[in-house]
py3Dmol code that shows the C-alpha trace and the ligand (Angstrom):
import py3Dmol

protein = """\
ATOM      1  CA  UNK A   1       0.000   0.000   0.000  1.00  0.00           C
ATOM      2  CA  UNK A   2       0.791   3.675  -0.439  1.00  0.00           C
ATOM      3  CA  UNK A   3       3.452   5.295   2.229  1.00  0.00           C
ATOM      4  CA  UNK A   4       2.383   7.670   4.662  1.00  0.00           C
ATOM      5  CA  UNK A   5       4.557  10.162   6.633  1.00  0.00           C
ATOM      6  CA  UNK A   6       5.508   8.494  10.511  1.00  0.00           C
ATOM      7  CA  UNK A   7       3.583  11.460  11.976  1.00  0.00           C
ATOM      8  CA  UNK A   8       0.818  11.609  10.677  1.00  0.00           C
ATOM      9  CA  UNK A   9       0.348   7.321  10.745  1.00  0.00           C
ATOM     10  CA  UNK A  10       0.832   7.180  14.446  1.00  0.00           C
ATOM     11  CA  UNK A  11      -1.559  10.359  14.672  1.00  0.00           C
ATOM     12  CA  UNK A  12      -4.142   8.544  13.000  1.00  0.00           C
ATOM     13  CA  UNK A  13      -4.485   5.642  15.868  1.00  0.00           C
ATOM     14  CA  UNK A  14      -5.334   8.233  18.107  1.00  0.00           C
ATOM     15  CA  UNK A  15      -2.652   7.416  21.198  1.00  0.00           C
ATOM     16  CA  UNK A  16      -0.216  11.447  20.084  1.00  0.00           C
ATOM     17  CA  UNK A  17      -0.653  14.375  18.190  1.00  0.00           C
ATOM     18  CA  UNK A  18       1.795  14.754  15.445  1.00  0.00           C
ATOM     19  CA  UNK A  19       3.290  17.395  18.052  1.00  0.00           C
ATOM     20  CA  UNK A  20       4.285  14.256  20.350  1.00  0.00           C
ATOM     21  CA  UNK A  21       5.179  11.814  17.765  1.00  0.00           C
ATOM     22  CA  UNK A  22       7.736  14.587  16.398  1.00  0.00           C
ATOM     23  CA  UNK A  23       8.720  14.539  20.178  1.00  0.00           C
ATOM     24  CA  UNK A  24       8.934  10.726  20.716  1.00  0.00           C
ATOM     25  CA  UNK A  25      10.879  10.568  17.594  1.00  0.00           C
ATOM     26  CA  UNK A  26      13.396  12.429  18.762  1.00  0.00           C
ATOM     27  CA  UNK A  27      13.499  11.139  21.769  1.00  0.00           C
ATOM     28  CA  UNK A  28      14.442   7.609  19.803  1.00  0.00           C
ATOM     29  CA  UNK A  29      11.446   5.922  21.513  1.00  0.00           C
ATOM     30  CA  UNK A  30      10.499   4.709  17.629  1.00  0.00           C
ATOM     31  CA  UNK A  31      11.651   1.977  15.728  1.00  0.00           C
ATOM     32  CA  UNK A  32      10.902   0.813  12.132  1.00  0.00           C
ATOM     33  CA  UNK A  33      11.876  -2.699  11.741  1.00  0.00           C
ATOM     34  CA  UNK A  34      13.875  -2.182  15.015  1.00  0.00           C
ATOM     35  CA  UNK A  35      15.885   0.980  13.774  1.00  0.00           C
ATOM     36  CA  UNK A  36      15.444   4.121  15.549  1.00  0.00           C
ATOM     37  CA  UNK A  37      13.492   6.462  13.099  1.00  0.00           C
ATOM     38  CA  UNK A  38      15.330   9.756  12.986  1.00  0.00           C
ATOM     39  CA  UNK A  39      12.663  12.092  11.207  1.00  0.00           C
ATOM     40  CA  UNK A  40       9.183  12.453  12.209  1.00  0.00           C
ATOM     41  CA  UNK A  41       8.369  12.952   8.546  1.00  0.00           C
ATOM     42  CA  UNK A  42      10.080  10.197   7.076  1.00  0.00           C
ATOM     43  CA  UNK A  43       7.417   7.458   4.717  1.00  0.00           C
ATOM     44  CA  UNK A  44       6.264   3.936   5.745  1.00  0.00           C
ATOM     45  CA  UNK A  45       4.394   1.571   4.430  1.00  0.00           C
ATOM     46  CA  UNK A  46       1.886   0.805   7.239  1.00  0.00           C
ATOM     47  CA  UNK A  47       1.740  -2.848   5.858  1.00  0.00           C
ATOM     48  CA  UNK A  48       4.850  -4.286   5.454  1.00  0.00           C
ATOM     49  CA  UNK A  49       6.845  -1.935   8.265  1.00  0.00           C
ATOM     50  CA  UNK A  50       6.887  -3.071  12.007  1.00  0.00           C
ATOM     51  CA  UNK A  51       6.626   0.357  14.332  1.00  0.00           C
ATOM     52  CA  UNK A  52       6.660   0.299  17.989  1.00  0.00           C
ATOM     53  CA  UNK A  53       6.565   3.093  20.234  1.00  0.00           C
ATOM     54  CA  UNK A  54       8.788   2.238  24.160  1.00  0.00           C
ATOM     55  CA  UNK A  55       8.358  -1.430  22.613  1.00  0.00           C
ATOM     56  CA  UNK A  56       5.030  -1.510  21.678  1.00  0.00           C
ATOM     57  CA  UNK A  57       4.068  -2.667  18.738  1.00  0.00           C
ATOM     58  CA  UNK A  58       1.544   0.121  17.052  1.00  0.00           C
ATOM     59  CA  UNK A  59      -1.199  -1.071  15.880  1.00  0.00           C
ATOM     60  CA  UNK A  60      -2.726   0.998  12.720  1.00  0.00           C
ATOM     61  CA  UNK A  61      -5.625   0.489  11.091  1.00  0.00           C
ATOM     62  CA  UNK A  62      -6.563   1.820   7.296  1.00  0.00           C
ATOM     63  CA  UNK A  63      -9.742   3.069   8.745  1.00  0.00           C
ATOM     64  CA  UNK A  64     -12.193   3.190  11.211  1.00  0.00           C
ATOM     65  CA  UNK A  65     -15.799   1.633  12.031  1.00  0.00           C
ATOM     66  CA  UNK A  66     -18.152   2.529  14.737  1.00  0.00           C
ATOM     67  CA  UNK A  67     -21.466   1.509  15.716  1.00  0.00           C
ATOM     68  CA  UNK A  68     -23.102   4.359  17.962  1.00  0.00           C
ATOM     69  CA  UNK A  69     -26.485   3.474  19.763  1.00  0.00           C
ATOM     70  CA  UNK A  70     -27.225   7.556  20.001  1.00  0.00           C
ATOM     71  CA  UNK A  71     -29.102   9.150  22.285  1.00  0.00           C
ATOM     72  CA  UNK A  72     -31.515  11.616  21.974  1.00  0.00           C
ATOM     73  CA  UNK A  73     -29.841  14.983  22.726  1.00  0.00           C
ATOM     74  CA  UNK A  74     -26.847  14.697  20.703  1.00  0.00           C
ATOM     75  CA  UNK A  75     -26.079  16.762  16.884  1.00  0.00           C
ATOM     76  CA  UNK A  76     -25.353  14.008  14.194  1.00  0.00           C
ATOM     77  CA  UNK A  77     -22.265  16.236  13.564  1.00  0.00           C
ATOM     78  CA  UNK A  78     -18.650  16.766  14.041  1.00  0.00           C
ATOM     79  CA  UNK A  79     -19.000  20.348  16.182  1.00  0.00           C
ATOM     80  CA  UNK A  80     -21.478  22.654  16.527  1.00  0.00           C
ATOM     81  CA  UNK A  81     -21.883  25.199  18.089  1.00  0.00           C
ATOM     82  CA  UNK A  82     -25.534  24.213  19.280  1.00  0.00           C
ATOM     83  CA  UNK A  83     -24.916  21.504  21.186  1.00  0.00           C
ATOM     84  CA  UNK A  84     -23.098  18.569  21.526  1.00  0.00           C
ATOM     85  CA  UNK A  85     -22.652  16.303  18.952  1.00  0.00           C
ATOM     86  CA  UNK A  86     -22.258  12.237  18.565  1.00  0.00           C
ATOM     87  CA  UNK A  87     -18.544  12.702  18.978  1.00  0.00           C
ATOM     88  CA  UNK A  88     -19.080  13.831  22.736  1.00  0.00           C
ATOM     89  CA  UNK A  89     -19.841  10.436  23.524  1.00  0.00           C
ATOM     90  CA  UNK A  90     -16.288   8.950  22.278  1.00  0.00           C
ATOM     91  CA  UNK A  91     -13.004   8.818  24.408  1.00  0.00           C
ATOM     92  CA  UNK A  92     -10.327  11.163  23.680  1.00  0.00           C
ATOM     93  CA  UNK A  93      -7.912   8.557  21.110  1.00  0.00           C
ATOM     94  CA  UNK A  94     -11.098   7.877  18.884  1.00  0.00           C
ATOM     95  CA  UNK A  95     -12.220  11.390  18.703  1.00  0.00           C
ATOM     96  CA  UNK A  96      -8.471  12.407  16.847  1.00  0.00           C
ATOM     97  CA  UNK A  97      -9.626   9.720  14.116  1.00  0.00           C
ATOM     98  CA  UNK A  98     -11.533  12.213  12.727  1.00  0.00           C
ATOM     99  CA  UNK A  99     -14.477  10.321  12.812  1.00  0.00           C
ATOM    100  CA  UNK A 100     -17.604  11.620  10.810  1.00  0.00           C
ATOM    101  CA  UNK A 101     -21.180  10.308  11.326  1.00  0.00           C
ATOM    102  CA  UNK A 102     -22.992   8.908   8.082  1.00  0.00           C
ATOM    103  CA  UNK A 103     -25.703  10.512   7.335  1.00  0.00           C
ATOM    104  CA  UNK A 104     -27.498  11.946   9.891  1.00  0.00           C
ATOM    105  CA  UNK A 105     -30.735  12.137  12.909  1.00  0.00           C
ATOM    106  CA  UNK A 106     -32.511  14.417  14.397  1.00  0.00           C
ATOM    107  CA  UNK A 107     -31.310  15.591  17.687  1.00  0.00           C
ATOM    108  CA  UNK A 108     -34.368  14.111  19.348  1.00  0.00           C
ATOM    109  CA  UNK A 109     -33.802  10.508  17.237  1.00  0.00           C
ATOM    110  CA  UNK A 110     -32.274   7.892  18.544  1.00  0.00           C
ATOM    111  CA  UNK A 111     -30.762   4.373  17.098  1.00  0.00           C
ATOM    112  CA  UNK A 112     -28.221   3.337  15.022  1.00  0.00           C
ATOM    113  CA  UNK A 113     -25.572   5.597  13.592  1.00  0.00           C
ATOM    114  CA  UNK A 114     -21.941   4.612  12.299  1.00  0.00           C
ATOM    115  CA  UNK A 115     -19.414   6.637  12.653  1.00  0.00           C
ATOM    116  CA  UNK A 116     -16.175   6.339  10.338  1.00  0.00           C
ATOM    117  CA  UNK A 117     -13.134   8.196   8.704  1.00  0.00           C
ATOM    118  CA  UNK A 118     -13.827   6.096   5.497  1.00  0.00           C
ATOM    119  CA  UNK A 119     -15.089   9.181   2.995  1.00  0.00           C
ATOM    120  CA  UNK A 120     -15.052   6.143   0.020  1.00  0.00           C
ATOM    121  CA  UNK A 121     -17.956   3.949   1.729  1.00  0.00           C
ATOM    122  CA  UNK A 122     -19.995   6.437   3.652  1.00  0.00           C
ATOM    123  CA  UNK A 123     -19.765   7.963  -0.068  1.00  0.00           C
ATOM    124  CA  UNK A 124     -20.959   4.923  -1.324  1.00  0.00           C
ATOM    125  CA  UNK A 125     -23.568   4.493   1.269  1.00  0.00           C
ATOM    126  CA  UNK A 126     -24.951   8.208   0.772  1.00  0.00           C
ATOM    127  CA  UNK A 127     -24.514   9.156  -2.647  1.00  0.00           C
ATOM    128  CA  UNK A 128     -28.299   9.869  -4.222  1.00  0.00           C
ATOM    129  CA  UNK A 129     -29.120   6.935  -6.662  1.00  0.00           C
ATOM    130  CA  UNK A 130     -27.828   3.977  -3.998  1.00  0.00           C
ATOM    131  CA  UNK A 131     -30.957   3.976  -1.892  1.00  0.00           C
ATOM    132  CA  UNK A 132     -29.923   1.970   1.192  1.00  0.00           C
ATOM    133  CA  UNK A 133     -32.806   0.564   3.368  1.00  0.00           C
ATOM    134  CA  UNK A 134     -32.760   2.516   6.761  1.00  0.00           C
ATOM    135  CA  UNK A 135     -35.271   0.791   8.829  1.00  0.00           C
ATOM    136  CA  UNK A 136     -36.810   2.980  11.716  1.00  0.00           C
ATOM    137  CA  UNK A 137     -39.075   1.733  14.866  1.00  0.00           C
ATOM    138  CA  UNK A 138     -41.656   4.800  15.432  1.00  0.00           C
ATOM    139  CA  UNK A 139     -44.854   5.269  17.945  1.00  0.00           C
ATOM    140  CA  UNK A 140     -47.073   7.797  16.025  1.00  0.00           C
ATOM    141  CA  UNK A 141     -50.086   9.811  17.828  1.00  0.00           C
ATOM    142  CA  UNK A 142     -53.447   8.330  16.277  1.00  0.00           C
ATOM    143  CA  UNK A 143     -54.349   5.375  14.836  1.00  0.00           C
ATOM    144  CA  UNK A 144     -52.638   4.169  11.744  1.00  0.00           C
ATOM    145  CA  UNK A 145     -54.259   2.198   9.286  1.00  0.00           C
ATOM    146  CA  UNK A 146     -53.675   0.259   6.107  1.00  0.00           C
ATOM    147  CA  UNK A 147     -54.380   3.498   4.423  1.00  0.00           C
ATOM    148  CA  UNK A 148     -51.532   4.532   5.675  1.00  0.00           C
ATOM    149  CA  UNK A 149     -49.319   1.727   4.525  1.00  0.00           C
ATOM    150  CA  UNK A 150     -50.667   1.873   0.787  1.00  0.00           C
ATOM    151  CA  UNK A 151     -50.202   5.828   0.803  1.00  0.00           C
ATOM    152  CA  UNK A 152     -46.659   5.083   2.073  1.00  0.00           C
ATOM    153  CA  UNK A 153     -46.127   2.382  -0.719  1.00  0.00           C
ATOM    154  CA  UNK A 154     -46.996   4.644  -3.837  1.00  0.00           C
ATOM    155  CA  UNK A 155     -44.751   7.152  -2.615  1.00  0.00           C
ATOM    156  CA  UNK A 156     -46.052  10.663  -0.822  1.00  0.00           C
ATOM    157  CA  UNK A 157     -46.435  13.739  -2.413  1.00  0.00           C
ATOM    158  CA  UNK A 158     -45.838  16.374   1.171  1.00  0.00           C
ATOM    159  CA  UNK A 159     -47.384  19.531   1.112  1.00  0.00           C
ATOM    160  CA  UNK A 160     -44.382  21.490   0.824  1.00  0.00           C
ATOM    161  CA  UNK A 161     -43.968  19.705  -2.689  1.00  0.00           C
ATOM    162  CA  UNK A 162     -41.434  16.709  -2.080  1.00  0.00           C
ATOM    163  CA  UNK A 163     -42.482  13.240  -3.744  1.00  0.00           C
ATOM    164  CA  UNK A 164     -41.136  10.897  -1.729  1.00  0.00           C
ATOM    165  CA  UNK A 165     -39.986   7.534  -3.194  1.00  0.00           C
ATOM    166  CA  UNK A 166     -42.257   4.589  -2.094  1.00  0.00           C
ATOM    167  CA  UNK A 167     -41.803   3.497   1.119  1.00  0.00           C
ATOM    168  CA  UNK A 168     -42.613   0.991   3.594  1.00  0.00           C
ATOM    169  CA  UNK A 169     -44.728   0.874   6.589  1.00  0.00           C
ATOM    170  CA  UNK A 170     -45.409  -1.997   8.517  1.00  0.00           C
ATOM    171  CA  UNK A 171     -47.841  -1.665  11.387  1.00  0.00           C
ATOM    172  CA  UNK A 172     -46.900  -3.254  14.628  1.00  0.00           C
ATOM    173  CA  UNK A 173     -49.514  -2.299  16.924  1.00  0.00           C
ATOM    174  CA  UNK A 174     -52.492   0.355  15.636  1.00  0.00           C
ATOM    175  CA  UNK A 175     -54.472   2.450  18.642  1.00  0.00           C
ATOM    176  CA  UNK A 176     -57.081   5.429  18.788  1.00  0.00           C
ATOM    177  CA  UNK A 177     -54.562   6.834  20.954  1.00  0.00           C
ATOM    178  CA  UNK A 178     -50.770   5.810  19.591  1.00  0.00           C
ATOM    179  CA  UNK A 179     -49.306   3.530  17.351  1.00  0.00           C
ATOM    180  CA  UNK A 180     -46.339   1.351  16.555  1.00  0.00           C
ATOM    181  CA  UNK A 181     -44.691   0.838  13.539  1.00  0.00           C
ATOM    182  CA  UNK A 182     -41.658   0.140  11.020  1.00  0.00           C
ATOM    183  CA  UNK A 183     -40.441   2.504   8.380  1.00  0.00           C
ATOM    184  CA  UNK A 184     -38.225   1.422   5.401  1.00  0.00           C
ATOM    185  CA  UNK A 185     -36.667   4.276   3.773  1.00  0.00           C
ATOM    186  CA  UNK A 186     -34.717   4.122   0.528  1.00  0.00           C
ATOM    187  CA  UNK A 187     -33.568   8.282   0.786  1.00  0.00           C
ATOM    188  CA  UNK A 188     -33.253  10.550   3.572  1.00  0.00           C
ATOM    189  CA  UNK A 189     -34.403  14.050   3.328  1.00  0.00           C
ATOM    190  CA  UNK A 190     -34.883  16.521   6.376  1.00  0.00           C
ATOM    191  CA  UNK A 191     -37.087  14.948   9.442  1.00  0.00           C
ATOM    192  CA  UNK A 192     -38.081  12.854   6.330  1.00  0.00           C
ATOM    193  CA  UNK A 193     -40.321  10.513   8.340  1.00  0.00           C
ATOM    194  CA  UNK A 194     -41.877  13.139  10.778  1.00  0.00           C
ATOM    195  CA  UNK A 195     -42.710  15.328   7.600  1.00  0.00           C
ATOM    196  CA  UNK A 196     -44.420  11.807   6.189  1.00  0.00           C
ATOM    197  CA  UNK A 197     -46.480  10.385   9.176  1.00  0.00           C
ATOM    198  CA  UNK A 198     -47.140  14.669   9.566  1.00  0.00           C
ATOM    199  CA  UNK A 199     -48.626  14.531   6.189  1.00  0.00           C
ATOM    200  CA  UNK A 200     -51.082  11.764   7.194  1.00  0.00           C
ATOM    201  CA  UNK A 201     -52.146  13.497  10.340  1.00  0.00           C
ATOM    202  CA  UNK A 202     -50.061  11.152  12.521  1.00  0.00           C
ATOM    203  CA  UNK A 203     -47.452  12.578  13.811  1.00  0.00           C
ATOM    204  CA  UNK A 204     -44.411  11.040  15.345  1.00  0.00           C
ATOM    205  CA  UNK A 205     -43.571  10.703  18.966  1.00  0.00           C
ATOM    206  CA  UNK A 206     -40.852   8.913  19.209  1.00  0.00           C
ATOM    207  CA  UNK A 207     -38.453   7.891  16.451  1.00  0.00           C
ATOM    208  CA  UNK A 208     -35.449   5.149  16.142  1.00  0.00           C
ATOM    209  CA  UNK A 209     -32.913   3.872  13.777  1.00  0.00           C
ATOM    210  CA  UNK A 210     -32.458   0.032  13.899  1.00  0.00           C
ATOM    211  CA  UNK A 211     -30.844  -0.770  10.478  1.00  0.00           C
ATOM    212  CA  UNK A 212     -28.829   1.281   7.917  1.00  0.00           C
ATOM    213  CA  UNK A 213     -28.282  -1.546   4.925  1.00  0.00           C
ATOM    214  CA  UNK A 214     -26.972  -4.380   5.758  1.00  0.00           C
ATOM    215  CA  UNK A 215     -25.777  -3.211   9.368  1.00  0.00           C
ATOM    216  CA  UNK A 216     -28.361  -3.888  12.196  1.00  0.00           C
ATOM    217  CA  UNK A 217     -28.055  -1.939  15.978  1.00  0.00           C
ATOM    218  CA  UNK A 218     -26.090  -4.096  17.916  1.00  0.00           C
ATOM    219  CA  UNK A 219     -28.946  -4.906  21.034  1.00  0.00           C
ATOM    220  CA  UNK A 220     -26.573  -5.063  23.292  1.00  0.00           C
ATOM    221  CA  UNK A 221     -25.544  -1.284  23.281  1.00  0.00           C
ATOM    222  CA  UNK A 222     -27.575   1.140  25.670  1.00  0.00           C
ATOM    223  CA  UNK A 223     -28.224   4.323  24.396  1.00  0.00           C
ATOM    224  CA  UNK A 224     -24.886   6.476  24.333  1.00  0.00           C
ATOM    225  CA  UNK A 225     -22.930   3.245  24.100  1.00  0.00           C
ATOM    226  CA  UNK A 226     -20.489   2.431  21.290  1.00  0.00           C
ATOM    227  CA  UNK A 227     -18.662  -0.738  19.705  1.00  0.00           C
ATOM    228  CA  UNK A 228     -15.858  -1.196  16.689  1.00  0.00           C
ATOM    229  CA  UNK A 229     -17.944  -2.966  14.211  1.00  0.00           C
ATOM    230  CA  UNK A 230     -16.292  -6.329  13.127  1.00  0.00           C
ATOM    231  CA  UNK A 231     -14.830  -7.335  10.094  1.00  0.00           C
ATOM    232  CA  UNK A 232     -18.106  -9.191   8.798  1.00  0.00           C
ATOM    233  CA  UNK A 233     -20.380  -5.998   9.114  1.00  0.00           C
ATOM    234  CA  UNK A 234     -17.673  -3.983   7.253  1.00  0.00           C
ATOM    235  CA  UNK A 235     -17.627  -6.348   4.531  1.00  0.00           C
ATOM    236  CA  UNK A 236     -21.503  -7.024   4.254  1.00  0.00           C
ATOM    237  CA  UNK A 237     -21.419  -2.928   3.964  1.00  0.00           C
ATOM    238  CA  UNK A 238     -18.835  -2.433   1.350  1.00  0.00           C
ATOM    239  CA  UNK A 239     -20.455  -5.830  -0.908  1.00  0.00           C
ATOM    240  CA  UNK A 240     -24.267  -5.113  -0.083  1.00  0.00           C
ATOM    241  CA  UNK A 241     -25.427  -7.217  -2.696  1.00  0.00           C
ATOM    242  CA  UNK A 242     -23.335 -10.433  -0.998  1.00  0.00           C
TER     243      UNK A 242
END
"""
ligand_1 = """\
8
URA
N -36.642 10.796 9.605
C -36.810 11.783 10.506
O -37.828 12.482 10.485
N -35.837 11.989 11.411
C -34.728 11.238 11.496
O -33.880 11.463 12.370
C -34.567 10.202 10.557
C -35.542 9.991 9.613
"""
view = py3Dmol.view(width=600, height=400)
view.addModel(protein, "pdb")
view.setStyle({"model": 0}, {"cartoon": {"style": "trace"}})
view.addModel(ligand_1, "xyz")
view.setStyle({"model": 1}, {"stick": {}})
view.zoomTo()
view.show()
């Protein structure tokens, strides 16, 4: 693979700033293939060198994968000056990844968000024309109905003028009072579901993200919890169709 500059590798785990790797450097502390590295700046390939730092082997990674159970509260953003954002909930070393949600919810929507520095897939998961299923759980004031479901299948025309693309609706439990239900998306506009179950007088109370693709929220994680996704659910993203 491509070489990358010693500072800005060992930056990218997370453990230094490029300020301290520049200072462990010269200290000698790192070795490349057991030879002290003299410049900070000087190229490795991060898969066929050996680094350790006081002995340590470092262990780099191409990218990173995150699977966020988010609370409500939080921005789906990287700062802002609003709030707090997603990030607020990871430790110090995985914030420096520069980590970026993909795609985004609502500050008051909770559920399943990943969280990577890999621009190339969360491209490929967001780019317009590659319609991932995001399945949502949602409790709606009012009564939904089948009406509902077919009016969700041929695709809503809102009142401000969107057409959304058909989607589905699966009723879980339908009362005078509230109702439960599944959303399948295949886009994701602005409070795109509120603005939906809005249009058909039903409006959401409480909304949550179970599944982007092929990636389901880990059931273990409590809201505000996080885990590395594993190899399998970064392949089953990157080859949907496998
Ligand atoms: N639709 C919404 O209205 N909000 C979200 O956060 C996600 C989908």
């Amino acid at each position: 693979m491509e070489k990358l500059r010693l500072d800005r590798l060992l930056a990218s785990t997370g453990a230094w700033s490029r300020r301290e790797v520049k200072l462990l450097v010269r200290q000698g502390r790192v070795l490349a293939d057991g030879t002290p590295v003299t410049s900070a700046e000087e190229k490795f390939d991060p898969s066929a060198v050996v680094l350790t730092v006081d002995g340590s082997p470092v262990l780099w990674e191409r990218y990173t994968y995150v699977m966020l159970h988010k609370p409500a509260g939080y921005l789906s953003a990287t700062s802002d000056g609003r709030g707090q954002t997603v990030l607020d909930l990871l430790p110090p070393d995985l914030r420096r990844r520069n980590l970026f949600p993909v795609g985004r919810l609502d500050k008051d929507t909770e559920g399943l968000l990943l969280l990577t520095n890999d621009g190339p897939l969360a491209h490929a998961l967001l780019a317009p024309g590659k319609h991932v299923d995001k399945v949502y759980f949602v409790r709606t004031a009012g009564c939904l109905t089948e009406e509902d479901c077919k009016a969700f299948a041929a695709g809503l025309l809102l009142g401000d003028g969107l057409q959304c693309m058909p989607a589905g609706l699966e009723i879980l439990q339908a009362e005078m009072e509230e109702s439960q239900a599944l959303v399948t998306l295949r886009e994701g506009k602005f409070h795109q579901i509120k603005r939906m179950l809005a249009a058909r007088g039903k409006p959401v109370r409480y909304l949550k993200r179970l599944q982007m693709g092929n990636l389901t929220l880990d059931s273990q994680l409590l809201p505000g919890q996080y885990r590395f996704l594993r190899e399998e659910e970064v392949e089953a993203l990157k080859n949907p169709g496998k």
